[in-house]
C-alpha positions in Angstrom: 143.6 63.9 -10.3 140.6 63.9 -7.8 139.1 67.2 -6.7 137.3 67.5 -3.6 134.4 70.0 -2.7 132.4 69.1 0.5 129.8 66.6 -0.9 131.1 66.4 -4.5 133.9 65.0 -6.0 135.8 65.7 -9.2 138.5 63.0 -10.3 140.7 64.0 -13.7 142.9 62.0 -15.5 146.4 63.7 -16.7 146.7 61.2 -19.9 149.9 59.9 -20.6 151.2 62.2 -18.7 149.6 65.4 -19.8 148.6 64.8 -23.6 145.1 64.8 -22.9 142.7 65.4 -19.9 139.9 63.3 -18.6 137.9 64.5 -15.7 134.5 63.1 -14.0 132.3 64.7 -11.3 130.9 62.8 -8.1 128.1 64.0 -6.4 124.9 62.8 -5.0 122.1 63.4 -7.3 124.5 63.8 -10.1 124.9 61.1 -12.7 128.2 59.9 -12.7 129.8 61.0 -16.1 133.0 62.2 -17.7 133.3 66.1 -17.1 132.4 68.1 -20.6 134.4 70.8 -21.3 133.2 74.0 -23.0 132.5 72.5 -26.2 130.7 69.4 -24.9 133.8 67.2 -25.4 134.9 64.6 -23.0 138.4 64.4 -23.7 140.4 68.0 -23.0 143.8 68.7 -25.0 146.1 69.5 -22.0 147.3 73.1 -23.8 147.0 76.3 -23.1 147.4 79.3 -25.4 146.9 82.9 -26.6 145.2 84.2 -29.5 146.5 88.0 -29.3 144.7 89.3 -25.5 142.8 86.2 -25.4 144.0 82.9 -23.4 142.8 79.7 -24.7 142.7 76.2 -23.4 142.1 72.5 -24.9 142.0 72.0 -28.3 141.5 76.2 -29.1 144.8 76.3 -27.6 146.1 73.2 -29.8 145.0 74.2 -33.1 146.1 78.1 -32.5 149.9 76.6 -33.1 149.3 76.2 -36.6 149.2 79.9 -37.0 151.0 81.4 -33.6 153.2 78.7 -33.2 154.9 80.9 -30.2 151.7 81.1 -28.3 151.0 77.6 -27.6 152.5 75.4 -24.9 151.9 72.2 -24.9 153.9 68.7 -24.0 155.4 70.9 -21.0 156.2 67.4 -18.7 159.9 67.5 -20.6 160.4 71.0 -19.0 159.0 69.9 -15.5 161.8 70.4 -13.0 164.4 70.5 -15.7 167.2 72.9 -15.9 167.5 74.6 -19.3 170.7 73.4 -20.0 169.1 69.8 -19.5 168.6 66.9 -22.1 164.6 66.9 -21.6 164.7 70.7 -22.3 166.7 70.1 -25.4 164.3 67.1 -26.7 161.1 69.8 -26.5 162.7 72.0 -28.6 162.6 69.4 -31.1 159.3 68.1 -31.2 157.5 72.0 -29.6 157.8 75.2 -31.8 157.7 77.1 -28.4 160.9 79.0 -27.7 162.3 78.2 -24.3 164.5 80.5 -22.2 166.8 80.0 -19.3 166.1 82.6 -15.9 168.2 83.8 -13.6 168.2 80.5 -11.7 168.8 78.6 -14.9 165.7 77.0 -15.0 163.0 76.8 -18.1 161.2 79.5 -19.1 158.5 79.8 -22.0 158.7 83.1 -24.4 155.7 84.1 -26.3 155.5 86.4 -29.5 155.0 89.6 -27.5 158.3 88.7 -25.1 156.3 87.9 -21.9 158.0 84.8 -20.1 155.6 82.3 -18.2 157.5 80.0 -15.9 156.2 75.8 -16.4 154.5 75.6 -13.8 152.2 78.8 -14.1 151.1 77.6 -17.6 150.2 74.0 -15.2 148.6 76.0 -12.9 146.3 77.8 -15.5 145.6 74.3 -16.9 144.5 73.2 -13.5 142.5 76.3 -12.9 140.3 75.3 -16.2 139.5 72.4 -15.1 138.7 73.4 -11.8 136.3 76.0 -13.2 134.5 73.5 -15.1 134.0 71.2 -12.3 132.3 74.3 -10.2 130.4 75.1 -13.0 128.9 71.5 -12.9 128.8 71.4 -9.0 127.4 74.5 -8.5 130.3 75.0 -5.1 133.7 75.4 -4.7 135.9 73.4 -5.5 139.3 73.1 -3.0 141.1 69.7 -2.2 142.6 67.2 -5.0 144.5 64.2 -5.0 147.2 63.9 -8.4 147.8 61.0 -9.9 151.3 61.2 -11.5 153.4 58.9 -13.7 155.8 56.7 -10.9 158.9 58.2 -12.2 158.4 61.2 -11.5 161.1 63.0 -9.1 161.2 65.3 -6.1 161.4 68.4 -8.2 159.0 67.4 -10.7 156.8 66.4 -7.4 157.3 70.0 -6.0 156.4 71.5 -9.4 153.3 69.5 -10.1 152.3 70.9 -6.1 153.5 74.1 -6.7 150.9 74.3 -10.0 148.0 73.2 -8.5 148.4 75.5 -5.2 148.7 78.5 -8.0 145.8 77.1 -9.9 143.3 77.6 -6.4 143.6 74.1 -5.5 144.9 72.2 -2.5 147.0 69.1 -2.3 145.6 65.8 -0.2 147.6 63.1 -1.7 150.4 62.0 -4.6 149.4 58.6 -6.3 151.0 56.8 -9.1 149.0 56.3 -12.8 149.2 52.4 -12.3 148.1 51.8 -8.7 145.4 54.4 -9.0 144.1 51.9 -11.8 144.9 48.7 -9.4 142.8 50.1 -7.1 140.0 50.9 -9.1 140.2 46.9 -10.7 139.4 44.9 -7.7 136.8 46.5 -6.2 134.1 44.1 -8.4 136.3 40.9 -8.2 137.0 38.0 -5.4 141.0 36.3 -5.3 140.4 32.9 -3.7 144.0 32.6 -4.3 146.5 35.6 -4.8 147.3 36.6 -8.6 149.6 39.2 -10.1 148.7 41.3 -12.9 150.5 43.9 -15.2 149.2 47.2 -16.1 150.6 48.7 -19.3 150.1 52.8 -19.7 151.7 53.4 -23.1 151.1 57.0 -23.6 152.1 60.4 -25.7 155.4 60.4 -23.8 156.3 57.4 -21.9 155.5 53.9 -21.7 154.8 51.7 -17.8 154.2 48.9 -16.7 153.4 48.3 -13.2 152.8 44.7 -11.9 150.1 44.0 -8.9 149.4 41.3 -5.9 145.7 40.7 -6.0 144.4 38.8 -2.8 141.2 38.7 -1.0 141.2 38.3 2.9 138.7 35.4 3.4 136.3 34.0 0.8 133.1 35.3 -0.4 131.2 38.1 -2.0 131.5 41.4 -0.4 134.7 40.5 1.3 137.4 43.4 0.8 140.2 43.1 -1.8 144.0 44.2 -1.2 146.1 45.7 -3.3 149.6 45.8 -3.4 152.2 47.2 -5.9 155.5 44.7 -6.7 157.0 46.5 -9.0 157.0 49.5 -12.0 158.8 50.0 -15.1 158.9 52.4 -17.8 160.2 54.2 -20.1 160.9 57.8 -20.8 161.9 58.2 -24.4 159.0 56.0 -25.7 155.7 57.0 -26.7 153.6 58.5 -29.4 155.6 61.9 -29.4 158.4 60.2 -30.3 156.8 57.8 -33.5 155.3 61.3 -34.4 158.9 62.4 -34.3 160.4 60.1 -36.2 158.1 59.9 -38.7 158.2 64.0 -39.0 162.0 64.2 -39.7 161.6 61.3 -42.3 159.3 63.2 -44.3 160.5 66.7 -44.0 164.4 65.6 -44.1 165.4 65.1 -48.0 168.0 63.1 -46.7 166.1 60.2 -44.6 164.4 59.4 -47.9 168.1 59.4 -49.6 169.0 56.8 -47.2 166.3 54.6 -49.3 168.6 54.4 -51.8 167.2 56.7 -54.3 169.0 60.0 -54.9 167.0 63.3 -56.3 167.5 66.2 -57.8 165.3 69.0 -58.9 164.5 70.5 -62.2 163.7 74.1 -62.3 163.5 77.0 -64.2 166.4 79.7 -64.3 164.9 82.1 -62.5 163.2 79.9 -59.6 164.7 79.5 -55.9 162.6 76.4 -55.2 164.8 73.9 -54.7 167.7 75.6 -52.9 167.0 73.6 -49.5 167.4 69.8 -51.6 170.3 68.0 -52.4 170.8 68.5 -55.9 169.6 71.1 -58.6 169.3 71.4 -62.2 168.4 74.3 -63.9 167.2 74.1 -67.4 164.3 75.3 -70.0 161.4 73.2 -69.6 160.8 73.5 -73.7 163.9 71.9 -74.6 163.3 68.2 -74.6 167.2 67.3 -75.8 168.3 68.9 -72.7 165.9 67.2 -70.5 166.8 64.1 -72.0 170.6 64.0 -71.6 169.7 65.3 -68.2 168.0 62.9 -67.0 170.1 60.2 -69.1 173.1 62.1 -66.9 171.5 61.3 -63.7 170.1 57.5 -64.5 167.3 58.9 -63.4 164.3 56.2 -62.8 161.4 58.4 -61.4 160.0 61.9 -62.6 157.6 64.2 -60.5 155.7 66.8 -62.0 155.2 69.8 -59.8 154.0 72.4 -62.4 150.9 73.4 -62.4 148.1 76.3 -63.7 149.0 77.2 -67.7 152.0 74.9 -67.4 150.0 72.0 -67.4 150.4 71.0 -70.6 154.3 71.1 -70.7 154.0 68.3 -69.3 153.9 66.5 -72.5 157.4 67.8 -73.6 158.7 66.2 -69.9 157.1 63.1 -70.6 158.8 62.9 -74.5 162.3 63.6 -72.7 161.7 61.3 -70.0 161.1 58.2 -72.3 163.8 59.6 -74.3 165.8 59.7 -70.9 165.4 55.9 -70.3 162.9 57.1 -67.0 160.9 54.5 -65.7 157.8 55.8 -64.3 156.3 59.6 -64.6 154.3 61.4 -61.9 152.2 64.1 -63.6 151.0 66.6 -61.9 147.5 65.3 -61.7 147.2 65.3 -58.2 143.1 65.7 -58.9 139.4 65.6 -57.6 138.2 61.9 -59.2 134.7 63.0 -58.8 131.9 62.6 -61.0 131.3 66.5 -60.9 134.8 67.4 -60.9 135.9 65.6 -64.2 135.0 67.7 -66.5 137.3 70.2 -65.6 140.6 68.2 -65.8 141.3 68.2 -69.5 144.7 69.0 -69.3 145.9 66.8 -66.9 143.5 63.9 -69.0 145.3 64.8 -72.0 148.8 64.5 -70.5 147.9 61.3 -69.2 146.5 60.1 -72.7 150.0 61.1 -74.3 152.4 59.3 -72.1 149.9 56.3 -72.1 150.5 57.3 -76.1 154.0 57.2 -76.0 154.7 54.2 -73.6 156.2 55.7 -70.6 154.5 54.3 -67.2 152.9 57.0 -65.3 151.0 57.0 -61.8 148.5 59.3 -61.6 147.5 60.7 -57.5 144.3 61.6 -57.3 143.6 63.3 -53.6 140.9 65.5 -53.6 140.5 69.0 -52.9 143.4 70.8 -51.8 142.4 72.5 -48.4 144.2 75.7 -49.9 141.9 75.9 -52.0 138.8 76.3 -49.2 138.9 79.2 -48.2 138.2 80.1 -52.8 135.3 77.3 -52.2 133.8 79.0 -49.5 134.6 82.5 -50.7 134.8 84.1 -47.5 134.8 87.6 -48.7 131.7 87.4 -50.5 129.6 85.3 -47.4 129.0 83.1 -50.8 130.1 79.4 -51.7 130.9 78.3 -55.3 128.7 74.8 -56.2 129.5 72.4 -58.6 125.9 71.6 -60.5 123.5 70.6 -57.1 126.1 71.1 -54.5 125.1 67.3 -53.7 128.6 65.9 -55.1 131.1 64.1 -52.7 134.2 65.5 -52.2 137.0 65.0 -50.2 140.0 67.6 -48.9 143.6 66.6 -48.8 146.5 68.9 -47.5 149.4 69.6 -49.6 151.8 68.2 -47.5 150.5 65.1 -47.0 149.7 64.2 -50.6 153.6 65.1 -50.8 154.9 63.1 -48.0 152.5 59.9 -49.3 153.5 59.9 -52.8 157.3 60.1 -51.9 156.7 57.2 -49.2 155.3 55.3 -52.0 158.1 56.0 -54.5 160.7 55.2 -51.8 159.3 52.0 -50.5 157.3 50.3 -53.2 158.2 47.9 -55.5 158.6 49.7 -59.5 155.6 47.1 -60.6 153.8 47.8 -57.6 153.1 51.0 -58.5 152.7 51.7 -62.3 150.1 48.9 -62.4 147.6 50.3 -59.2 148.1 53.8 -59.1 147.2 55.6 -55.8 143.9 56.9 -54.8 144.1 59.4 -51.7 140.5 59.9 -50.1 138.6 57.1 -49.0 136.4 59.2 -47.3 133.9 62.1 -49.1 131.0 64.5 -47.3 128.8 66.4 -49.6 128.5 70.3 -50.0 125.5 71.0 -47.1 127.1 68.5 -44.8 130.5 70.4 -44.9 128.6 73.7 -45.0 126.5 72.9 -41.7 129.3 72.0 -39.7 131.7 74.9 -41.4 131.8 76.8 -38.3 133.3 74.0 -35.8 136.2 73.8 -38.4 139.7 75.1 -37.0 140.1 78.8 -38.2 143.9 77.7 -39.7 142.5 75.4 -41.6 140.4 77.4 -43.3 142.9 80.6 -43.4 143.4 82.2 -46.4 146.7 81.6 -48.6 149.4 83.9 -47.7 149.9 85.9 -50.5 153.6 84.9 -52.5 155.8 87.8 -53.3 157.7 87.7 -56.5 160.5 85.1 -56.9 159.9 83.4 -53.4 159.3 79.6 -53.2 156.2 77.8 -55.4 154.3 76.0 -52.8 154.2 73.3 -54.9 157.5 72.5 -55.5 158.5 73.2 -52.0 155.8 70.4 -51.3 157.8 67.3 -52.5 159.9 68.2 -49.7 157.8 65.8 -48.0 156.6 67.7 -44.9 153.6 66.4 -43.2 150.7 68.1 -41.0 147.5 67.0 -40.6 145.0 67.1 -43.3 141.3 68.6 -43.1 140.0 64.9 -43.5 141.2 63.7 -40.6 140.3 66.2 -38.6 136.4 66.4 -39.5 136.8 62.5 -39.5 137.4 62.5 -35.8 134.7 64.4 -35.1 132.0 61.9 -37.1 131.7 64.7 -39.8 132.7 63.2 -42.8 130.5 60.1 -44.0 132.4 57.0 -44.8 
């Protein structure tokens, strides 16, 4: 999208469509440079949000989904133009923890946690007002007309929508182009076509993928002799894009049955009195002390794998699993070591070292996961309450922070899909990446608030975290997010 203001110019980028936004400011005696957004970042999360009274945009807006998930709207293009009753709407709903209402009219509306109801394109419209603010902040002047680039499959009511958003948002429409020919424009303008050529531009996005072939010709021969431009053809594709690998890959880690269809079948082992494992396929409940019983039950079952998912004092009952596993003709055992393998941090796994001596002892294959530090267990290392931060000797250790969920989602990929050998001979190893105790405490503050909330607080009898783990569900870990930002050392 270009946005024009008497002698400046302001052209943004709608990524793909509308995962991300890109945005750069013309203007004599201006450098010509990607426009920064409030946090001095050059690529702007097309979301917008509320954190109670407060309405954020970009990436605040993003990451305030992990704990209002009804108060941030993003991926809106599926409800563009779209009747609520529609197949796009109904795709949303499955990949967007937004709740969507129909109105009077049918159409798509967005309900937050308090029950007020934004239509689509007023939640485009503040989106287009943000970024017009930032390109007056860096103009110093108004900023009025714009020129949209939009994806060339767009409709007539998804054209209308996109027009009605940006007149609400302050600006004024001068022209529609497509994503491709904007970018066949922009090619030639530094090249000569003695002879015409045809080339293909590929967009493949968060939501769709394009292709849009171009004619190429010069008229005459020569530097500095004008290059035309002209569009043959465009194809694409709706339903294909990184939303929908994300998807995919989402429903076969969370589902217990898209792993089942691996051809492993599970069950879970629990105690009496826990509710854990309600939600998977199969249960078994029996005393964790009575080897005879865990033998015949796994012998029952021909069961090949066993994960370990206690944890705390029950560490070391572990060794009584392992006993009725080999007993039980199991072929590998996954303790629960699930550990920091750091220098500084070795010392204070004896348990989960001795359990792994004694199946070593007793000759039943194990894999042990190491993964780092849990990032539940931040908000303990930081000590929030207290303004203090618990060291481990100098505080110039490496250590590395894994989410629950995606050390559960890895190890049952890696059960599912590696060969038996495979995996009792090279274990797994989980961080390949480590930033030492100042470096993490420097940059504490530009770390997502959810990621560093505290842990909600279990009631009596309701799920163990842990065990509701292996239910394979994935989200992004703390590593990954400080390691796109540069902030974790390789």
């Amino acid at each position: 999208m270009s946005l024009a203001c008497g002698t400046a110019l302001c052209s943004v980028f709608y990524e793909a469509p509308f995962a991300s936004i890109k945005a750069s400011l013309m203007k004599p005696g201006v450098p010509f440079d990607v426009l920064l957004n409030k946090d001095s970042k050059r690529k702007i999360q097309s979301s917008v949000g509320w954190k109670k009274t407060d309405r954020l945009f970009g990436s605040d807006a993003y990451n305030i989904a992990g704990r209002f998930p009804q108060d941030s709207f993003s991926s809106l293009q599926y409800l563009l133009g779209n009747p609520h009753d529609s197949e796009p709407v109904s795709y949303f709903a499955k990949i967007s923890t937004a709740e969507t209402v129909p109105n009077e009219d049918g159409r798509t509306m967005l309900k937050r946690s308090d029950g007020v109801e934004w239509n689509v394109h007023e939640l485009l419209a503040m989106r287009f007002g943000y970024i017009k603010s930032l390109a007056e902040d860096l103009a110093g002047e108004k900023v009025l007309d714009t020129i949209l680039t939009v994806p060339p499959f767009f409709n007539q009511f998804e054209h209308d929508h996109i027009v009605d958003a940006l007149e609400l948002g302050g600006l004024r429409i001068l022209a529609l182009i497509n994503d491709g020919t904007a970018v066949a424009v922009n090619y030639p303008m530094t090249c000569v076509f003695p002879a015409p050529e045809y080339h293909v531009i590929y967009d493949a996005g968060a939501s769709s993928v394009c292709a849009t072939v171009v004619q190429f010709f010069s008229e005459g021969a020569g530097k500095g002799k004008a290059a035309d431009t002209q569009v043959a053809g465009v194809g694409y594709d709706r339903e294909i894009g990184g939303t929908e690998m994300d998807r995919r890959l989402r429903d076969a880690l969370t589902q217990p049955q898209a792993l089942l269809q691996a051809g492993a079948n599970a069950i879970v082992v629990s105690r009496p009195a826990s509710s854990s494992g309600k939600d998977l396929p199969a249960e078994a409940t029996v005393d964790y002390v009575d080897t005879p019983a865990l033998a015949a039950l796994f012998r029952a079952h021909a069961t090949e794998v066993v994960v370990s998912a206690v944890g705390g004092p029950a560490l070391g009952l572990q060794r009584g699993l392992g006993d009725a596993a080999k007993q039980g003709g199991v072929q590998l055992f996954v303790p629960s070591d699930f550990a920091v393998d750091t220098p500084a941090y070795r010392a204070a796994l004896p348990a989960k070292t001795a359990v792994a001596a004694h199946l070593s002892s007793i000759g039943l294959p194990s894999l042990r996961v190491s993964n780092g530090l849990f990032i539940m267990f931040i908000p303990w290392l930081l000590n929030v309450d207290s303004g203090k931060i618990h060291l481990v000797g100098t505080g110039d250790g490496m250590f590395s922070a894994t989410h629950i969920d995606d050390m559960a989602g890895f190890v049952g990929h890696v059960l599912t899909h590696l060969p038996g050998s495979c995996v009792r001979l090279r274990g797994v190893f989980l961080p390949n990446t480590g930033t030492c105790f100042p470096t993490f405490m420097h940059h504490r503050g530009q770390i997502s608030n959810h990621y560093l909330a505290e842990p909600q607080r279990r009631a009596p009898g309701s799920p163990d975290p842990v065990v509701r783990g292996a239910l394979f569900v994935h989200r992004c870990s703390l590593n990954s997010e400080l390691r796109k930002a540069n902030w974790i050392r390789s």
